[in-house]
Structures are given as structure tokens and as C-alpha cells.
LODREN-187126 format. One line per field, with one value per atom (N, C-alpha, C, O): residue in one letter; chain; atom name; x, y, z negated. Coordinates in nm, 2 decimals, padded with zeros to 4 digits, always signed. Layout:
// residues N
residuo: c(A ...)
cadena: c(A ...)
atomo: c(CA ...)
c1: c(X ...)
c2: c(Y ...)
c3: c(Z ...)
//
This chain:
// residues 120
residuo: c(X X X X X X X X X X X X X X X X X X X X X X X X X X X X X X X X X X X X X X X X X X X X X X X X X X X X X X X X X X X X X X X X X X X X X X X X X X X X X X X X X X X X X X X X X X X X X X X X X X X X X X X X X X X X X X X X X X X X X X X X X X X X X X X X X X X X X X X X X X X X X X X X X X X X X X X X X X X X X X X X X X X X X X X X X X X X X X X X X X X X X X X X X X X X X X X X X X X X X X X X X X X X X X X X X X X X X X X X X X X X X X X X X X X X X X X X X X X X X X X X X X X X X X X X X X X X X X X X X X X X X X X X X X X X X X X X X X X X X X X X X X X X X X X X X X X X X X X X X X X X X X X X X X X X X X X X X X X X X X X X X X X X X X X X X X X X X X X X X X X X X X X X X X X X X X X X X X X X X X X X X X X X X X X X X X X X X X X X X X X X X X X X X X X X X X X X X X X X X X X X X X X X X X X X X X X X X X X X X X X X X X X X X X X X X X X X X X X X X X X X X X X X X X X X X X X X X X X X X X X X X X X X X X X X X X X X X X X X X X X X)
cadena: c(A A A A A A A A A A A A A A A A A A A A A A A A A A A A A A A A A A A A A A A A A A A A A A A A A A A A A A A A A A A A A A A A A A A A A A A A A A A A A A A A A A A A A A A A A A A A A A A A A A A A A A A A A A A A A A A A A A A A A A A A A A A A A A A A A A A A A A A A A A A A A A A A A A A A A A A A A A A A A A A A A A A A A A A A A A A A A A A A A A A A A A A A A A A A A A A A A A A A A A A A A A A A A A A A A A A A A A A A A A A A A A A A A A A A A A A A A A A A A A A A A A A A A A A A A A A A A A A A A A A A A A A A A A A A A A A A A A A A A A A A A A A A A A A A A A A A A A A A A A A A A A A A A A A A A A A A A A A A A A A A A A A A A A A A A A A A A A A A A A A A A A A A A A A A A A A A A A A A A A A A A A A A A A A A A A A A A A A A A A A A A A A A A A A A A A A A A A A A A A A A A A A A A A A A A A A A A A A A A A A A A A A A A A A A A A A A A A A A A A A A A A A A A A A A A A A A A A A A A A A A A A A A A A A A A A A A A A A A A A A A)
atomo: c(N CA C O N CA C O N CA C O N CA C O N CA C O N CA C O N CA C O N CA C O N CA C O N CA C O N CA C O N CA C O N CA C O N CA C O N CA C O N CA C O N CA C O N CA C O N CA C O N CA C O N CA C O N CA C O N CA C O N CA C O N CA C O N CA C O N CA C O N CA C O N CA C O N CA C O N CA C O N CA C O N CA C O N CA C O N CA C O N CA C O N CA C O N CA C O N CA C O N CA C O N CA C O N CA C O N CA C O N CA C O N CA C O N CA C O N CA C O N CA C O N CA C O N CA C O N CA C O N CA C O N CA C O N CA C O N CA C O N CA C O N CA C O N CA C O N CA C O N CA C O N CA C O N CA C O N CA C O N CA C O N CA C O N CA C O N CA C O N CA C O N CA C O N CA C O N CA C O N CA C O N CA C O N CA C O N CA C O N CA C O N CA C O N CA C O N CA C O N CA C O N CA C O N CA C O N CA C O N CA C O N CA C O N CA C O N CA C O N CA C O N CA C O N CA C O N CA C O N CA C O N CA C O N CA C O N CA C O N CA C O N CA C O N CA C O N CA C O N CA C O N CA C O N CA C O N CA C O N CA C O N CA C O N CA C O N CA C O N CA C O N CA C O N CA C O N CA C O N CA C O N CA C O N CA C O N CA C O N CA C O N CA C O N CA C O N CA C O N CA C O)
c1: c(+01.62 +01.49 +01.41 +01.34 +01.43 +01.34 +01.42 +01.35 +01.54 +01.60 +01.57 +01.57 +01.54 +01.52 +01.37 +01.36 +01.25 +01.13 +01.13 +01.05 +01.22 +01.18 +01.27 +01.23 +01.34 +01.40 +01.29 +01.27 +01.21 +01.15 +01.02 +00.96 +00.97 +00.88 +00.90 +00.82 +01.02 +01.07 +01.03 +00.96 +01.07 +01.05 +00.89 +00.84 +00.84 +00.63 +00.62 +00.57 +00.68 +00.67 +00.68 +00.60 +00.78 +00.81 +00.68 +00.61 +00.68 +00.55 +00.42 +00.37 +00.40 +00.23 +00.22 +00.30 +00.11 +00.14 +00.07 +00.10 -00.03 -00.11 -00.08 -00.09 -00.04 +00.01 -00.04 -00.04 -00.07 -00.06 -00.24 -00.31 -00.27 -00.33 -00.35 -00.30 -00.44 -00.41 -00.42 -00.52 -00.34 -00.33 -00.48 -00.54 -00.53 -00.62 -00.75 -00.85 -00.76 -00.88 -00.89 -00.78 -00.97 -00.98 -01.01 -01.13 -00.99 -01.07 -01.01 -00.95 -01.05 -01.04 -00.88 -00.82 -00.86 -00.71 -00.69 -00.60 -00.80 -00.82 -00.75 -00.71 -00.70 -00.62 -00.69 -00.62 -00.81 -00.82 -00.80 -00.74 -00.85 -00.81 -00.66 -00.62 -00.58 -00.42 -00.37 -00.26 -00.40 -00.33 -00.41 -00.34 -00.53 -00.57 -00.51 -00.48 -00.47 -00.38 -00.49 -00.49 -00.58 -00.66 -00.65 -00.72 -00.54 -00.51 -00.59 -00.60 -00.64 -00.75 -00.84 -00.88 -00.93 -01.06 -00.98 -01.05 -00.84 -00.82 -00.78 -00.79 -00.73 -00.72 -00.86 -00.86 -00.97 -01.09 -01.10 -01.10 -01.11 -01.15 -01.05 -01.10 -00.90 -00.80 -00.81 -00.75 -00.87 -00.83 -00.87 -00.79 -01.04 -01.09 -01.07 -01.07 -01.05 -00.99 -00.83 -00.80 -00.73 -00.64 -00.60 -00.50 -00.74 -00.68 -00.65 -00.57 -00.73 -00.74 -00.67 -00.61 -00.68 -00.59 -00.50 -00.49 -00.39 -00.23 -00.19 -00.12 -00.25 -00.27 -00.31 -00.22 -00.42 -00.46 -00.43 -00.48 -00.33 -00.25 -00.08 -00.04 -00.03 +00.05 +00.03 +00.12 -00.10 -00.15 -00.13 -00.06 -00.19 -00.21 -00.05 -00.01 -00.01 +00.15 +00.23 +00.34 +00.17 +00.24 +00.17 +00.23 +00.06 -00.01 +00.05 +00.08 +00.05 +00.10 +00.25 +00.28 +00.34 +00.45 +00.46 +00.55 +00.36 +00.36 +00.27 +00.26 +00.23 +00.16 +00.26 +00.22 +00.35 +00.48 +00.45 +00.47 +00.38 +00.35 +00.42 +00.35 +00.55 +00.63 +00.65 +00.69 +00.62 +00.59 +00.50 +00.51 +00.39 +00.27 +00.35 +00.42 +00.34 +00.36 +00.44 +00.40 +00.56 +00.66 +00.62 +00.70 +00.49 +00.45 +00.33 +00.31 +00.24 +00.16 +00.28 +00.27 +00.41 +00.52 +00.58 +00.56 +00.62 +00.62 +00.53 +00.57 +00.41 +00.30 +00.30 +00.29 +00.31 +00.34 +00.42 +00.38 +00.54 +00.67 +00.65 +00.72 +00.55 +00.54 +00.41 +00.37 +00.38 +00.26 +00.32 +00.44 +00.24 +00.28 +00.33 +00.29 +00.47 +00.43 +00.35 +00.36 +00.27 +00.17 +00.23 +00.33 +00.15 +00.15 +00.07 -00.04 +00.12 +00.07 +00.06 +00.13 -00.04 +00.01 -00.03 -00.11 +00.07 +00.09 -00.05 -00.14 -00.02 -00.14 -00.15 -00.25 +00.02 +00.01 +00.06 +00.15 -00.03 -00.04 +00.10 +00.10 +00.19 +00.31 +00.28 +00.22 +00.31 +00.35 +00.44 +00.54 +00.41 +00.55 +00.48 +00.36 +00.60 +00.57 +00.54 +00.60 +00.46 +00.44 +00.56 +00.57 +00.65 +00.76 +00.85 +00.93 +00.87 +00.97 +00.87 +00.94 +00.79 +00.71 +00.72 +00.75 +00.68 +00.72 +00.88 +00.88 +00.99 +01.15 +01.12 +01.13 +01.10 +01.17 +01.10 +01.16 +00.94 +00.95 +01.00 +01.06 +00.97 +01.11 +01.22 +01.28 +01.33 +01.42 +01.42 +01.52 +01.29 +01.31 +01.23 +01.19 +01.19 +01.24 +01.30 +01.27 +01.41 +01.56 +01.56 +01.64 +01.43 +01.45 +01.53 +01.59 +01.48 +01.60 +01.51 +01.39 +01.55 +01.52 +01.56 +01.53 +01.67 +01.75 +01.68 +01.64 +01.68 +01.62 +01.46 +01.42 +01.39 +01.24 +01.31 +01.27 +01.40 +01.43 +01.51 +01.50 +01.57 +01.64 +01.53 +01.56 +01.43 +01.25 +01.27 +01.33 +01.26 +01.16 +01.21 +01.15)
c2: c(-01.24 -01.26 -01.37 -01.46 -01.37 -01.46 -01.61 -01.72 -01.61 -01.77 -01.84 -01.97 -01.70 -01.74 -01.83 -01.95 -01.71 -01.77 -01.91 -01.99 -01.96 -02.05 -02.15 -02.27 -02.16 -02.24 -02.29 -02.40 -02.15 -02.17 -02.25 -02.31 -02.25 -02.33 -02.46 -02.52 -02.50 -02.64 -02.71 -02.81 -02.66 -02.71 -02.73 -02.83 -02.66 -02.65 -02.80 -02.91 -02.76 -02.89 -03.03 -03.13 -03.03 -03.19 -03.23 -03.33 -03.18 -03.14 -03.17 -03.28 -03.08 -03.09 -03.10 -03.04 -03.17 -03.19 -03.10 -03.07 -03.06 -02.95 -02.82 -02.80 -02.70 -02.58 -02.48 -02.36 -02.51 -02.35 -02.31 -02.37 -02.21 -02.19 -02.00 -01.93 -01.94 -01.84 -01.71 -01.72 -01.63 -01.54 -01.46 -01.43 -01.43 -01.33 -01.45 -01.40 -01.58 -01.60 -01.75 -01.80 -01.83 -01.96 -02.05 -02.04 -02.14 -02.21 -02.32 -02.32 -02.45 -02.57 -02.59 -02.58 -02.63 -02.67 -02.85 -02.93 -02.88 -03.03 -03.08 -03.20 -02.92 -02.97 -03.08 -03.17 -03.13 -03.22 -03.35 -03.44 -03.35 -03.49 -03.51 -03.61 -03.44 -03.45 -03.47 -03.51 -03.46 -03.46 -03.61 -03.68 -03.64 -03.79 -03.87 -03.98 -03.85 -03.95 -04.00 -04.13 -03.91 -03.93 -03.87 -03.79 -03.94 -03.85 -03.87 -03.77 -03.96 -03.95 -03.89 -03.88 -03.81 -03.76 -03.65 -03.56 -03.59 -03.46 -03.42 -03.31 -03.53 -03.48 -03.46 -03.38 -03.52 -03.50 -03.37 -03.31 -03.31 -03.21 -03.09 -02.98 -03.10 -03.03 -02.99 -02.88 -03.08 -03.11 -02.97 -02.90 -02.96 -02.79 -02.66 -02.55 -02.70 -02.58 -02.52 -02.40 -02.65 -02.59 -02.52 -02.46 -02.56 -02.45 -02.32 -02.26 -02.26 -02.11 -02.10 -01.99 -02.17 -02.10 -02.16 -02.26 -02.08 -02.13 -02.24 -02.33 -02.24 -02.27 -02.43 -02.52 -02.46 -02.60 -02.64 -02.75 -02.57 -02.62 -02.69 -02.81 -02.62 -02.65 -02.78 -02.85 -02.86 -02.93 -03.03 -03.14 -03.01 -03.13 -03.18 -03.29 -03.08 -03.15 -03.20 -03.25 -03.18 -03.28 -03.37 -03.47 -03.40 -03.54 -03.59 -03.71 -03.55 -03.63 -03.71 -03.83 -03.59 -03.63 -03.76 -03.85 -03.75 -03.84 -04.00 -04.10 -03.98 -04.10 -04.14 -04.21 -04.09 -04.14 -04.09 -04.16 -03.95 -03.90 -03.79 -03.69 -03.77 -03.66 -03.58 -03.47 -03.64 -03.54 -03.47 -03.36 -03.53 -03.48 -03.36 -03.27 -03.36 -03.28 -03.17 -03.05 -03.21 -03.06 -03.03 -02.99 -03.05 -03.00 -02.91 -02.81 -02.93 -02.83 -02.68 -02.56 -02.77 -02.69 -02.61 -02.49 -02.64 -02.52 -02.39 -02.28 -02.44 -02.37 -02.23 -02.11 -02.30 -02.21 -02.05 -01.94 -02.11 -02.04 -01.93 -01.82 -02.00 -01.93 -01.84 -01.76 -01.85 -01.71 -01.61 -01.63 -01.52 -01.45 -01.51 -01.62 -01.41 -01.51 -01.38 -01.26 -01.49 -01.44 -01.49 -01.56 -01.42 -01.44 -01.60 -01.61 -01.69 -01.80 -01.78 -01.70 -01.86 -01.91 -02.02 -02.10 -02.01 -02.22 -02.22 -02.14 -02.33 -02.38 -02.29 -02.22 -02.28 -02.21 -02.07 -02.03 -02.01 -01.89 -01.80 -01.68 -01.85 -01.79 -01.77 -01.85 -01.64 -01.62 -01.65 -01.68 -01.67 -01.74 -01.71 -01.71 -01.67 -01.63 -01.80 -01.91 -01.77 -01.93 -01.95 -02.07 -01.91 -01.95 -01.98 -02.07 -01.93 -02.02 -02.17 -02.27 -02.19 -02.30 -02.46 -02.58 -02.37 -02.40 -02.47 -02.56 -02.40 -02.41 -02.52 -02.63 -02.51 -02.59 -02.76 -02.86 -02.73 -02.87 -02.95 -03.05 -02.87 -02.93 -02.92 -03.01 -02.88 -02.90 -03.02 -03.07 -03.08 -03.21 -03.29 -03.39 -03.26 -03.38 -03.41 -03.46 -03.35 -03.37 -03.28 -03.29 -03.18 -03.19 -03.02 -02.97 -02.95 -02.83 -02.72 -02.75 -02.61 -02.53 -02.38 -02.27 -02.47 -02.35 -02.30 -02.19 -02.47 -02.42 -02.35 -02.29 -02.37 -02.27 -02.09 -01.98 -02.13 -01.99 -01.91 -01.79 -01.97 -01.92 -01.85 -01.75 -01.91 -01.84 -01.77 -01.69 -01.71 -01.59 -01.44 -01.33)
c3: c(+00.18 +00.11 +00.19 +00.13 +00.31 +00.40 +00.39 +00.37 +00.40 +00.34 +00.24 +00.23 +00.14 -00.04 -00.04 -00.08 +00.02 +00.05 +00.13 +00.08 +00.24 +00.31 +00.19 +00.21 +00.10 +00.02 -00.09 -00.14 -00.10 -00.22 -00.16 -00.24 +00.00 +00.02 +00.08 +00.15 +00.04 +00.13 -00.04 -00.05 -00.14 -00.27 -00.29 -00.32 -00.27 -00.26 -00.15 -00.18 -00.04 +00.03 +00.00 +00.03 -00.07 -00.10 -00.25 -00.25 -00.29 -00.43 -00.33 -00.30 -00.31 -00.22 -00.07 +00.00 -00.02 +00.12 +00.20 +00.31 +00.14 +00.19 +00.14 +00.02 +00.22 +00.13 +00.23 +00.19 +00.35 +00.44 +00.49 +00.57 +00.43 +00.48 +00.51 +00.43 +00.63 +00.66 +00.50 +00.42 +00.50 +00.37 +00.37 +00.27 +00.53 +00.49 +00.52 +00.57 +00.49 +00.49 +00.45 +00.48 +00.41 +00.34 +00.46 +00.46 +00.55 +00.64 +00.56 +00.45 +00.68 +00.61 +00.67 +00.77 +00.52 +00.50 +00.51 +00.56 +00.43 +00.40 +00.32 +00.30 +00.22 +00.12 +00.02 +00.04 -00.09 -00.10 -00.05 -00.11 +00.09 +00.17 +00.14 +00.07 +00.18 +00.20 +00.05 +00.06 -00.04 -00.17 -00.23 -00.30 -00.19 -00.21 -00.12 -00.17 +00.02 +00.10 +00.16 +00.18 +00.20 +00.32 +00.48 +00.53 +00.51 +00.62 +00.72 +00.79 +00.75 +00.83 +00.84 +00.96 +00.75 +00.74 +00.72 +00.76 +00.67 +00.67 +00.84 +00.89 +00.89 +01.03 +01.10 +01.20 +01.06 +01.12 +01.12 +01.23 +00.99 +01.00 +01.03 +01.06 +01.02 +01.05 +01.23 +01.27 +01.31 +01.47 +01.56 +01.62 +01.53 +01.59 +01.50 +01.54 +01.35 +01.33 +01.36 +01.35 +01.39 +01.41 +01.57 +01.63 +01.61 +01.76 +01.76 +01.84 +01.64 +01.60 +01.46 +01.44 +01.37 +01.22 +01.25 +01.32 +01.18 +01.23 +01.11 +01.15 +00.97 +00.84 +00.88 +00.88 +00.92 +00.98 +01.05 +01.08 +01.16 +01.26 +01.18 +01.20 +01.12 +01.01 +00.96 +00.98 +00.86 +00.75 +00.88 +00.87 +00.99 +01.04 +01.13 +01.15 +01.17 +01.21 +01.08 +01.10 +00.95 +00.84 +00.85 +00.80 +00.90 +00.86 +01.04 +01.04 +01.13 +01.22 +01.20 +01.23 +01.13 +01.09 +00.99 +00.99 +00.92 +00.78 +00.85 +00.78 +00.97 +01.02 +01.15 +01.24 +01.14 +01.22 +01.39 +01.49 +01.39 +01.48 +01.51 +01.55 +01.49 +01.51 +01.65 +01.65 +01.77 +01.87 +01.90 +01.96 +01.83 +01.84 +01.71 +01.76 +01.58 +01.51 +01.56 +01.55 +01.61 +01.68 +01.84 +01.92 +01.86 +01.95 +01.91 +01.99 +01.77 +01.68 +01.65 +01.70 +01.53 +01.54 +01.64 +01.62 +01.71 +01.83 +01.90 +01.94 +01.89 +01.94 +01.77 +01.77 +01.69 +01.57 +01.62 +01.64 +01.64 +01.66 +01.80 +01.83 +01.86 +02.01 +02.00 +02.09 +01.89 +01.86 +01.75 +01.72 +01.70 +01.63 +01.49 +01.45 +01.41 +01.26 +01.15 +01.13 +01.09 +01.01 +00.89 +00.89 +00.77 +00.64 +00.61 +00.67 +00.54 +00.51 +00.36 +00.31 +00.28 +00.14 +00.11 +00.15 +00.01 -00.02 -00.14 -00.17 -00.18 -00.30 -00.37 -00.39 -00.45 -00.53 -00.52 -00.58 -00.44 -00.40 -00.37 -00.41 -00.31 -00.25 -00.12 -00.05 -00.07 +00.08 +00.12 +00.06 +00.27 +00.36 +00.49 +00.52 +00.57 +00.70 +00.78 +00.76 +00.87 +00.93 +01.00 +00.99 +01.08 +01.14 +01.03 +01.06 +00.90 +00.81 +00.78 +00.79 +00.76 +00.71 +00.85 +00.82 +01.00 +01.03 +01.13 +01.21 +01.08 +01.06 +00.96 +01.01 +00.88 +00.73 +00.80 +00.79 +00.85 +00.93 +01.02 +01.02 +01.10 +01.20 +01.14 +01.21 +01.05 +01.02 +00.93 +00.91 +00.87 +00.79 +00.86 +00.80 +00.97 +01.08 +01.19 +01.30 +01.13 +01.24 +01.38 +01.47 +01.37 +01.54 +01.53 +01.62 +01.37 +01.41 +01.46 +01.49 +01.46 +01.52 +01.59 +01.60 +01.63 +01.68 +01.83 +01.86 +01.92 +02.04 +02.06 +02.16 +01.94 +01.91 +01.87 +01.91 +01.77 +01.75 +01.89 +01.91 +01.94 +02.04 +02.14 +02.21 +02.14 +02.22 +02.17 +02.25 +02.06 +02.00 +02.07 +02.03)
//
């Protein structure tokens, strides 16, 4: 079931760029910004909320990735993996645990995630 889910949200991914935000509560996702292709002002406001929601910690390691900042992103990514996994949902209202959401990123950008999973 958990493969099916992370299959079914690699497809949500490529569709929409903004998708995760926490299940039990709305903060800022910056989903507007990110779906207009304002990554700038959605990272403004993605930066102090993602210290604490896992959801806008997520949105913004796609916009680091998408601004050719991928260390920075699999270094958000990781920090994901190394906390609890919680319930995420995408736009359109699917659950997904944040450690599949974040897997499926790091795996589409090459870096994998065997050596994060091998932590857990």
C-alpha cells in the first residue's frame, strides 16, 4: 500500500509543485506562489515556517531543487526523514506519509535514498 501511495504521489508531483502540507493543519504552503512560478516570494514566505511544519519544509526543498539548489533541498530532505513521518496531504487531498514524499524527491533527484533510509 505504501509503494502504491508513493507512486500515486510521484504522479501529483509532476502535475503540481506545491502539494504537502501538514494533514492536521493549514499553515503556509505558498501553494499559490508555487503554481504561478513565483518562487521567490513563495520561498519568502516558506523560510520560518518551514523550521516547524514538515509540509513547508517539503514545498521549499522543491523550489530549492527547481532553482538548481539541490543541496540545499536534500539537506531540508533529510531533516524530513530524520524526524517523525507524519500524515501529509497533497492539493488534492491525498494522504502520504512525509518520508514517502520525501523518498520520491530525492529519488528524482538522483541522490536516492537508500543511505536516509538505512538511518531510520
Amino acid at each position: 500500500m505504501k509503494k502504491l501511495l508513493a507512486a500515486a504521489f510521484a504522479a501529483t508531483l509532476t502535475a503540481t509543485p506545491a502539494l504537502a502540507q501538514d494533514a492536521g493543519g493549514y499553515g503556509n504552503t505558498a501553494h499559490k506562489e508555487m503554481l504561478a512560478g513565483d518562487y521567490e516570494e513563495a520561498e519568502r514566505e516558506l523560510r520560518s515556517a518551514a523550521l516547524t511544519d514538515v509540509g513547508a519544509r517539503i514545498n521549499l526543498a522543491q523550489i530549492f531543487a527547481k532553482t538548481d539548489r539541490e543541496a540545499e533541498a536534500l539537506i531540508l530532505l533529510r531533516s524530513v526523514l530524520e524526524n517523525d513521518d507524519i500524515l501529509l496531504e497533497t492539493v488534492d487531498g491525498e494522504l502520504i506519509s512525509s518520508h514517502d514524499v520525501a523518498d520520491v524527491l530525492m529519488a528524482r533527484m538522483g541522490a536516492g535514498s537508500m543511505m536516509a533510509s538505512a538511518e531510520r
